[in-house]
C-alpha positions in Angstrom: 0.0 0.0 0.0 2.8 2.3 1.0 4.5 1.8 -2.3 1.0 3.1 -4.0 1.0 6.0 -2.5 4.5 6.8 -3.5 3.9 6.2 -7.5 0.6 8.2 -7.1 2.7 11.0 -5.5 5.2 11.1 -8.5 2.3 12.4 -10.3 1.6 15.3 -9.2 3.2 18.8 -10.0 3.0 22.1 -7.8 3.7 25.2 -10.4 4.3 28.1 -8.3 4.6 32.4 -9.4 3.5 35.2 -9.0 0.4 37.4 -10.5 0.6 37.1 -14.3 3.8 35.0 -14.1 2.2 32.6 -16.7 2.1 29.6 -14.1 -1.8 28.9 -15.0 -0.6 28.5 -19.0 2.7 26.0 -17.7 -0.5 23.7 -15.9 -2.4 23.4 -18.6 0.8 22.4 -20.5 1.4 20.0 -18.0 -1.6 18.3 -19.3 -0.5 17.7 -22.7 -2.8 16.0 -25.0 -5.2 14.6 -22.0 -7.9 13.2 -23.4 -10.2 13.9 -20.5 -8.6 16.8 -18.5 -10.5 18.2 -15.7 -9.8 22.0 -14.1 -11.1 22.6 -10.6 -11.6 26.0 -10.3 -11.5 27.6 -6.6 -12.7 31.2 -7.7 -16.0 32.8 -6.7 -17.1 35.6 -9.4 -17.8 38.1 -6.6 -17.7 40.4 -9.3 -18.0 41.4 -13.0 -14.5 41.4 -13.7 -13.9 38.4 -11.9 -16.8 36.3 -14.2 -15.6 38.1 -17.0 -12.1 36.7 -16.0 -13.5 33.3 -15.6 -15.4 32.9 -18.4 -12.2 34.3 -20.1 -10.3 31.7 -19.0 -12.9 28.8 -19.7 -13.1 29.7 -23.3 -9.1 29.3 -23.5 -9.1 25.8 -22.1 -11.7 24.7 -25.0 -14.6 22.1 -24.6 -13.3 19.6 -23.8 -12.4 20.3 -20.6 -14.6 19.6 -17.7 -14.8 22.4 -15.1 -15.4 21.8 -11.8 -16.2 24.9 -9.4 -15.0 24.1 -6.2 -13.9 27.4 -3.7 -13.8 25.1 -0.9 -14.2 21.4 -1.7 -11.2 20.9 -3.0 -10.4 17.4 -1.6 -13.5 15.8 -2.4 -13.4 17.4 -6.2 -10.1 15.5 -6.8 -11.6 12.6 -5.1 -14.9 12.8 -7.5 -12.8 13.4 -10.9 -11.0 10.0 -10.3 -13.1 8.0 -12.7 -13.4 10.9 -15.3 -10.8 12.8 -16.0 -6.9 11.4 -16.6 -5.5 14.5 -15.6 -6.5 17.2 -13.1 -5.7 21.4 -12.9 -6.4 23.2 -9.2 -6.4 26.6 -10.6 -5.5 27.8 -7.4 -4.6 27.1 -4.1 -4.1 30.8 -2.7 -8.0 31.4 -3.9 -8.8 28.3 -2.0 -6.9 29.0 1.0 -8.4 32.7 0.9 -12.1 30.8 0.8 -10.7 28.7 3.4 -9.7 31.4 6.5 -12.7 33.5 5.1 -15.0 30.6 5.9 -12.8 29.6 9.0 -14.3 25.9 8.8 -12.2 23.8 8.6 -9.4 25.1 9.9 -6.7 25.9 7.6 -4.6 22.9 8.9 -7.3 20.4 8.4 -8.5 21.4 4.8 -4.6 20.7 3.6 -4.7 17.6 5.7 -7.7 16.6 3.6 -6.0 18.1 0.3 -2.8 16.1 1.2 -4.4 13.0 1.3 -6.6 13.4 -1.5 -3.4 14.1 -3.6 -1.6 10.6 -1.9 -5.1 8.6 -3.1 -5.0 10.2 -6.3 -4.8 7.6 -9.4 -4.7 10.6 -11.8 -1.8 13.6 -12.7 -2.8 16.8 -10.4 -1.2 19.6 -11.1 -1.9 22.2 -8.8 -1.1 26.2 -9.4 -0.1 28.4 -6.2 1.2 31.7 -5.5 4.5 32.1 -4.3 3.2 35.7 -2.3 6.1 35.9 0.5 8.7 37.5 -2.3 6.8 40.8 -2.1 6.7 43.6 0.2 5.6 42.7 4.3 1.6 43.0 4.5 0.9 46.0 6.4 -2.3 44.3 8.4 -1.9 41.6 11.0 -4.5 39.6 8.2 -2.3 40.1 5.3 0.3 38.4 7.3 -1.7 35.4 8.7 -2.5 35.1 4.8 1.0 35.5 3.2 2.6 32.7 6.5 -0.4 30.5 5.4 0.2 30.4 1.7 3.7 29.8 2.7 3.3 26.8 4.9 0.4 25.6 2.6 3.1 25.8 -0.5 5.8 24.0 1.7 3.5 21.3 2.5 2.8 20.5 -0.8 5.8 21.3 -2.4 6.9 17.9 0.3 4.0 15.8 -1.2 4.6 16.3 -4.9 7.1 14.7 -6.8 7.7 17.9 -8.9 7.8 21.4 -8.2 8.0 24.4 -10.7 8.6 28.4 -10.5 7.6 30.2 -12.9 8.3 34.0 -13.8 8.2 35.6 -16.8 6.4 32.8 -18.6 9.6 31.3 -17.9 9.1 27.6 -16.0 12.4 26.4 -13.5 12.1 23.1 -12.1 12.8 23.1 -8.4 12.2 19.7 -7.4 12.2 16.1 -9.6 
């Protein structure tokens, strides 16, 4: 059993950047020529910019992706794509983590415990698309701190799960891990 887990893990690829850095483009070219890619969205369209943005973005993966919209879920969407997709996009994890300590249930710990080991039963590629936001300026608030340590110990975590990590700047992808 423990060996399973360890080829599932090899799998799965953490691409991380910053805003615009093209790390969303480098995951879907993870995917290749998938025939049944999936893409689970953890965006909320809170506003018109933000459906324009996701509608934006749902045209540029095509049809024949299915699109899963999932702000807080995100273990049990991985879990429910197993027996239809080959391949799986979380597009991202600093949206979800923001949905996360917004809802405050569960906590922060125990929704990546549960995204850890969704990612260990996973029988499918996940590739999963993160900020990297602790190479900017300090936050100002005591919230935009709790946020930025978060996403940092949330991108650590992961990046230990993974067989493969990625930064990406520029448009330009540099493998960090595997």
């Amino acid at each position: 059993m423990e060996s399973d887990l360890l080829v599932t893990e090899q799998l799965h690829t953490l691409v991380l950047g910053g805003a615009r850095s093209g790390k969303s483009a480098r995951a879907l070219t993870l995917m290749g020529t998938m025939r049944r890619p999936a893409m689970i969205a953890t965006a909320e369209p809170r506003d018109g910019e933000m459906a324009a943005r996701i509608q934006r973005h749902r045209q540029e993966r095509g049809s024949h992706w299915e699109t899963v919209e999932s702000p807080l879920g995100l273990a049990q969407a991985i879990g429910q794509l197993q027996d239809r997709a080959d391949g799986i996009v979380v597009d991202c994890l600093t949206l979800w983590l923001a949905n996360v300590m917004e809802a405050g249930q569960p906590s922060v710990d125990e929704a990546t415990d549960q995204l850890l080991a969704a990612l260990r039963e996973s029988v499918v590629p996940v590739v999963l698309v993160s900020n990297e936001v602790g190479l900017g300026l300090v936050p100002e608030t005591s919230l935009g701190r709790a946020f930025r340590d978060a996403q940092g110990r949330l991108n650590q975590r992961v990046a230990q799960t993974v067989a493969t990590v990625e930064f990406v700047a520029a448009g330009i992808s540099l493998k960090l891990k595997g």
